[in-house]
C-alpha positions in Angstrom: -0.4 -4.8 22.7 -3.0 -7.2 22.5 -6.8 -7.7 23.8 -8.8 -10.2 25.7 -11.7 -11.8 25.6 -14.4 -10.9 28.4 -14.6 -13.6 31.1 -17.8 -14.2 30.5 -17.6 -15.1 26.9 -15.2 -18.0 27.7 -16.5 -21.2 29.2 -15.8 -21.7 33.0 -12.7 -24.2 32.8 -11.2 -21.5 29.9 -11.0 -18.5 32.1 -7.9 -17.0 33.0 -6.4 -18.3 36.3 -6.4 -16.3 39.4 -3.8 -13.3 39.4 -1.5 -15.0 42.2 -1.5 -18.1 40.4 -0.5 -16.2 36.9 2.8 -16.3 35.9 3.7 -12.5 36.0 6.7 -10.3 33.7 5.7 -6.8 34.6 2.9 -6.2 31.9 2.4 -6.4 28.0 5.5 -4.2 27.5 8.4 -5.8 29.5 7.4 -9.2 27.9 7.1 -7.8 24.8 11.0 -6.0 25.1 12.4 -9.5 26.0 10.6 -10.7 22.7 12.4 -8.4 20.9 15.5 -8.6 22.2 15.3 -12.3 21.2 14.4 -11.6 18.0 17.1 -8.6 17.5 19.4 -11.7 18.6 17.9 -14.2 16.4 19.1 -11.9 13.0 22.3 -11.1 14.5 22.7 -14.8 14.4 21.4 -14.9 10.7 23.8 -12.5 10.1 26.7 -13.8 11.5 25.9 -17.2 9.8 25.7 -15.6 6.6 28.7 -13.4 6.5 31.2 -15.4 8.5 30.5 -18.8 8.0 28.6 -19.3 4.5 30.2 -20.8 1.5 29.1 -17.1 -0.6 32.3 -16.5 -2.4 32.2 -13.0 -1.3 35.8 -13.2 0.7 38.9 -14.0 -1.4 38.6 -17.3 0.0 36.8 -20.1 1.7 34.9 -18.6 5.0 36.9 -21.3 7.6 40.2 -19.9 6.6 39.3 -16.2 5.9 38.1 -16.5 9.9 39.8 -19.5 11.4 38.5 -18.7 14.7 34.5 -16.7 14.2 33.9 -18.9 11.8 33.0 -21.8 14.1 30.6 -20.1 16.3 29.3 -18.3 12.9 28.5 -21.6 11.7 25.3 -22.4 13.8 24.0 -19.3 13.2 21.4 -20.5 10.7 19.6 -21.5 14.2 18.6 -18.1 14.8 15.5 -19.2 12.0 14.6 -21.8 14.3 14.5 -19.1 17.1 12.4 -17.1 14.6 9.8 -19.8 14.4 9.3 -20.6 18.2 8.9 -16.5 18.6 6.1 -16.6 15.7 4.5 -19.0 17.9 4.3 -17.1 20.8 3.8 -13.7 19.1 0.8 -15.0 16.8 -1.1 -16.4 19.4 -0.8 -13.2 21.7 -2.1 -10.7 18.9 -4.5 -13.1 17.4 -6.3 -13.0 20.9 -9.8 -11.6 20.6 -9.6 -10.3 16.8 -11.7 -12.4 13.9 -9.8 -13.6 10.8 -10.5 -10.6 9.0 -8.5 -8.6 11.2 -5.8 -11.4 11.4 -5.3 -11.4 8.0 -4.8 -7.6 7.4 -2.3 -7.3 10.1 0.0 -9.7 8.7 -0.7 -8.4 5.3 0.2 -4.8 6.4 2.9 -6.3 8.6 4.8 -8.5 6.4 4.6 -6.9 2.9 5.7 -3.3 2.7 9.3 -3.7 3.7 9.2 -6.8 1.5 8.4 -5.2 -1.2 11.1 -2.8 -0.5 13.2 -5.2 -0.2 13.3 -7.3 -3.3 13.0 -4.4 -5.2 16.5 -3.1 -3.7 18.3 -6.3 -3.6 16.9 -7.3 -7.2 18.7 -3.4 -8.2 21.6 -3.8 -6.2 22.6 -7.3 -8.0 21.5 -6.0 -11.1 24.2 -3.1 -11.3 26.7 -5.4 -9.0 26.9 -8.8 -10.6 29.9 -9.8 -8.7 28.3 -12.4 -6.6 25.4 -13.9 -7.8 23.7 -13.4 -11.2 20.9 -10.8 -11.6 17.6 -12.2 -11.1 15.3 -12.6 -14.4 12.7 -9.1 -14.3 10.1 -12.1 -14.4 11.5 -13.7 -11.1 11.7 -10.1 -9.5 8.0 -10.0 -10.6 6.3 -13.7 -9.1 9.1 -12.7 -5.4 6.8 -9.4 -5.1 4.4 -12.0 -4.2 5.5 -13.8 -2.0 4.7 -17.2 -3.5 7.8 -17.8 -5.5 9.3 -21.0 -3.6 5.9 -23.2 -4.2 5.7 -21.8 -7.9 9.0 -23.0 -8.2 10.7 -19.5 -8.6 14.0 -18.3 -8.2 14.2 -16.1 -4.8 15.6 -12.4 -5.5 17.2 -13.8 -1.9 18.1 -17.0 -0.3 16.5 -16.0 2.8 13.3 -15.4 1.6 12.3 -18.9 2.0 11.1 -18.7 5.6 8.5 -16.6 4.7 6.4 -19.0 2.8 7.1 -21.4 6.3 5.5 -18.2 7.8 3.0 -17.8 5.4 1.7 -21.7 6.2 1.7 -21.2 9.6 -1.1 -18.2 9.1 -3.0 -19.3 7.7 -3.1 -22.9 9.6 -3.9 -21.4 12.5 -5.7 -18.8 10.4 -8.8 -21.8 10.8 -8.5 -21.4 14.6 -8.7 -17.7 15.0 -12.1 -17.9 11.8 -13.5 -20.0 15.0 -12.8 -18.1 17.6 -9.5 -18.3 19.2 -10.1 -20.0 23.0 -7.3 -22.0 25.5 -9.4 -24.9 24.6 -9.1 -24.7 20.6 -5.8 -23.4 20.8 -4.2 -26.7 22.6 -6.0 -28.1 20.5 -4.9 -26.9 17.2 -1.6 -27.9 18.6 -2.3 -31.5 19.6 -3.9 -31.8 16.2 -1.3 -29.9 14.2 1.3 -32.2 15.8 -0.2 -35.3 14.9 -0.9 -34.7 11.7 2.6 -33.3 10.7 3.8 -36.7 12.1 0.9 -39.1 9.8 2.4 -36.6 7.1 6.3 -37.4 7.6 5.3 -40.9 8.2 3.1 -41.4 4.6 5.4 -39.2 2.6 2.7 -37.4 1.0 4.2 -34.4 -0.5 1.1 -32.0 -0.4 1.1 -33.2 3.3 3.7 -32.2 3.9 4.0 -28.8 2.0 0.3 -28.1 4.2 1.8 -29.2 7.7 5.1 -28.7 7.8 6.4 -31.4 10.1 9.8 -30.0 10.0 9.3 -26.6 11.2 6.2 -27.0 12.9 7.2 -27.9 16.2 8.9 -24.6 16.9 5.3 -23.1 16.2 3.7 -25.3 18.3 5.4 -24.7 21.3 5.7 -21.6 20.7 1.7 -20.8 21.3 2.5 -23.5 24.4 4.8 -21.0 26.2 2.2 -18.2 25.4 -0.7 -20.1 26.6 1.6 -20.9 29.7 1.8 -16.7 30.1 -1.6 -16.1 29.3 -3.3 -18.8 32.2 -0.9 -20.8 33.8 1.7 -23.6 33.1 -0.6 -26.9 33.1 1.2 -30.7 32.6 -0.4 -30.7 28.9 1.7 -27.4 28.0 4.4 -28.9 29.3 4.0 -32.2 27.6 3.2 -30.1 23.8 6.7 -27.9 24.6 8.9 -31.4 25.7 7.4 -33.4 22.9 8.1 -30.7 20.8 11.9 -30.1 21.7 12.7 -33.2 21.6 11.3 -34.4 17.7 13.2 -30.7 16.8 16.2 -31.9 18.4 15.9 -35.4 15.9 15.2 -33.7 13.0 17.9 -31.0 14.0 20.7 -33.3 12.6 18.9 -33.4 8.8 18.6 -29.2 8.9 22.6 -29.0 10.3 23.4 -31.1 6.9 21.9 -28.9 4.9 23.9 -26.0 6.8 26.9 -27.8 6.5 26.5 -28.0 2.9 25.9 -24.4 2.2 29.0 -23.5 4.4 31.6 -26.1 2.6 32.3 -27.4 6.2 31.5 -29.7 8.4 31.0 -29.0 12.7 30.3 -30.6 15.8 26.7 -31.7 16.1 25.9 -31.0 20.0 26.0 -27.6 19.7 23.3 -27.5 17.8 21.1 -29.1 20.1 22.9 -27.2 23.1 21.5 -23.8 21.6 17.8 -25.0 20.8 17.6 -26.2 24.0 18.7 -22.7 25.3 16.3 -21.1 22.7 13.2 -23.1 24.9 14.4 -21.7 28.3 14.3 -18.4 26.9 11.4 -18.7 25.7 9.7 -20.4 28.9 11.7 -17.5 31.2 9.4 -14.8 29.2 6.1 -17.5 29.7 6.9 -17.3 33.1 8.0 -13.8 33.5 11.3 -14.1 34.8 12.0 -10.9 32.5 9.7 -8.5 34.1 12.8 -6.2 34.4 13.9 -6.5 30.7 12.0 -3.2 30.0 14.8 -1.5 28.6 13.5 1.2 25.8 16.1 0.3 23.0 15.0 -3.2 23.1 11.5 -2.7 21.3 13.3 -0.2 18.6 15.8 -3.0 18.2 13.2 -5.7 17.7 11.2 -3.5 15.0 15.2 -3.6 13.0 15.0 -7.1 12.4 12.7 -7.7 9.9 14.4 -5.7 7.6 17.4 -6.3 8.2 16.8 -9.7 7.8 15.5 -8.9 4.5 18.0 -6.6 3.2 21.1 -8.5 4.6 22.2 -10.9 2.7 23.2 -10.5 -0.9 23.5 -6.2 -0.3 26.3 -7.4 2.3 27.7 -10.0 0.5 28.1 -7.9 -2.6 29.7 -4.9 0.0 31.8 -7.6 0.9 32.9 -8.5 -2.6 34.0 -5.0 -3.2 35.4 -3.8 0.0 37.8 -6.9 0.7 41.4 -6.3 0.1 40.2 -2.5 0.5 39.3 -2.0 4.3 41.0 -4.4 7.0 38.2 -7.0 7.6 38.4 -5.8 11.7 36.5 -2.4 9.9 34.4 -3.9 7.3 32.9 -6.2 9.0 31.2 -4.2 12.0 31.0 -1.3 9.8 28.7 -3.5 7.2 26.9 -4.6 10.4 25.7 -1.1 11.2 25.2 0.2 7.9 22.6 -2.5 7.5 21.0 -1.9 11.0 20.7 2.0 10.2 19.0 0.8 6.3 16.8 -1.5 8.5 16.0 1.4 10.6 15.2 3.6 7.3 13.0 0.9 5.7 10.8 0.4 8.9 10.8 4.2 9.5 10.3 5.6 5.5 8.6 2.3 4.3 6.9 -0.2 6.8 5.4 2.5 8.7 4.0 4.5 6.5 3.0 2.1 3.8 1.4 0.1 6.8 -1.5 2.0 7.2 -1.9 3.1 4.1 -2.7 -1.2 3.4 -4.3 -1.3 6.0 -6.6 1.2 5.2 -7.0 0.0 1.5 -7.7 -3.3 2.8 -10.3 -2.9 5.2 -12.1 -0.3 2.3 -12.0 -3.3 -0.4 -13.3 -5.6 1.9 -16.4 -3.6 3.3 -16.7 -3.0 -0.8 -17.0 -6.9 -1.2 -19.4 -7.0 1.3 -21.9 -4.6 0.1 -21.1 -5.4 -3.0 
């Protein structure tokens, strides 16, 4: 749920349209089950991607013969990050609304870090005792991942996925400088018309620490990302129109460099149109929700699914893939492979309901005690 601003704290042109001319889903809670059922589709994507399709050595052979025919839809499902981002966009800017930094800052902290911390620890334990498809991690690398901050210190991640998190973390706190100010329509478009052309004078002069700071890779799912929610918010204008099209269309360019990479980690090569086929599709979900053609998506399992896919993004990867190692040749791969599927959707459901829940709160509450300490201090 998020808050508003009182009308008469925002400047005349910055209030929120009339309620016939708002676009209208059926209230915070429908939009926010079509969210999640976005998201809940964006892991199974991950998923797929990862256990179908990448190059892991965890079948008894290479991925494109072990599933001549799943492997090929499996392959582009390393676009379910990219789905990921565009989500963050929206999300970010809808709970940001009306809170100070502060309060920003300890959400995502309480948010992102328990069931991370979980995780690692549990993937770090579970390669540890089965070697069979990776190497253990160092106790040092385990150590600097707990962080968060191990891909700009240049250390090994306990996980391959992990890397979208620092993207995530870099998006916070850029926009981190918009919410210190006050988060408004007006400084929010923007912070995206800014962003975007700074990530482009970044690409263009090759400056590493640019680039490392704005992202102009990834940004552009962000961006219109907090487009669409404006959009939901107020009302579509032509200048959130003209952030969301400029921003599909430099993804869809720099698509073909992220699909290379893909290609690489799965040992195979696909067709290319696909690719842009399904971020296009991502955007029209997106704008459906911005203009609440999912009022009626209000189905109860959908926000219990979305609150599965953190974790089970996080626990995924190399748990399943040593499973994998160990169950093939064992179970028909028709059993294994849905029954690995669920077993990770009910640990997902464990860790949010025995760890991110509870440890929430509690750092939260720690949090918010060390800071008023700091201030009296």
């Amino acid at each position: 749920m998020h808050s508003t601003l009182p009308l008469q704290q925002e400047p005349p042109e910055q209030r929120p349209a009339p309620a016939a001319d708002r676009p209208r889903d059926g209230g915070p809670g429908s939009r926010l089950a079509a969210l999640d059922g976005l998201r809940l589709l964006a892991a199974l994507m991950v998923v797929a991607y990862h256990y179908l399709a990448f190059d892991s050595g965890a079948w008894d052979g290479p991925a494109r013969e072990v599933f001549p025919v799943a492997h090929l839809p499996a392959s582009y499902g390393w676009l379910g990050v990219q789905l990921f981002f565009l989500i963050s966009g929206f999300v970010i800017c809808m709970s940001c609304w009306g809170k100070s930094a502060g309060e920003f800052a300890l959400a995502r902290v309480a948010r992102l870090y328990p069931a991370y911390w979980f995780a690692v620890l549990a993937v770090a334990l579970v390669v540890r005792l089965w070697p069979v498809v990776s190497d253990a991690p160092a106790l040092r690398n385990v150590a600097v991942n707990l962080t968060m901050l191990q891909d700009p210190l240049g250390v090994e991640p306990v996980d391959g996925v992990y890397w979208t998190l620092w993207v995530e973390l870099r998006f916070y706190l850029l926009f981190a400088l918009v919410v210190h100010r006050g988060l408004t329509y007006r400084r929010a478009v923007g912070f995206c018309v800014a962003w975007a052309f700074a990530a482009v004078i970044a690409e263009a002069s090759g400056n590493g620490t640019l680039t490392q700071i704005l992202m102009p890779h990834h940004c552009w799912y962000f961006i219109a990302g907090i487009a669409f929610y404006l959009m939901h918010r107020f009302r579509p204008n032509p200048a959130l129109w003209l952030l969301v099209a400029g921003s599909l269309l430099i993804a869809q360019h720099d698509l073909l460099r992220a699909q290379a990479s893909a290609e690489g980690h799965m040992g195979h090569q696909v067709p290319q149109w696909p690719t842009a086929v399904l971020v296009t599709l991502f955007f029209l979900a997106v704008m459906a929700i911005a203009l609440g053609w999912t009022r009626r998506a209000n189905w109860r399992w959908l926000p219990a699914a979305g609150a599965l896919t953190y974790p089970l993004y996080l626990l995924h990867e190399r748990i399943g893939w040593t499973v994998i190692k160990g169950a093939d040749g064992h179970v028909p791969r028709w059993v294994l492979l849905p029954c690995l599927v669920a077993a990770m959707l009910l640990a997902a459901w464990a860790v949010h309901r025995w760890v991110e829940r509870p440890l929430a709160g509690k750092v939260k509450h720690g949090m918010r005690r060390a800071a008023r300490e700091i201030r009296n201090g």
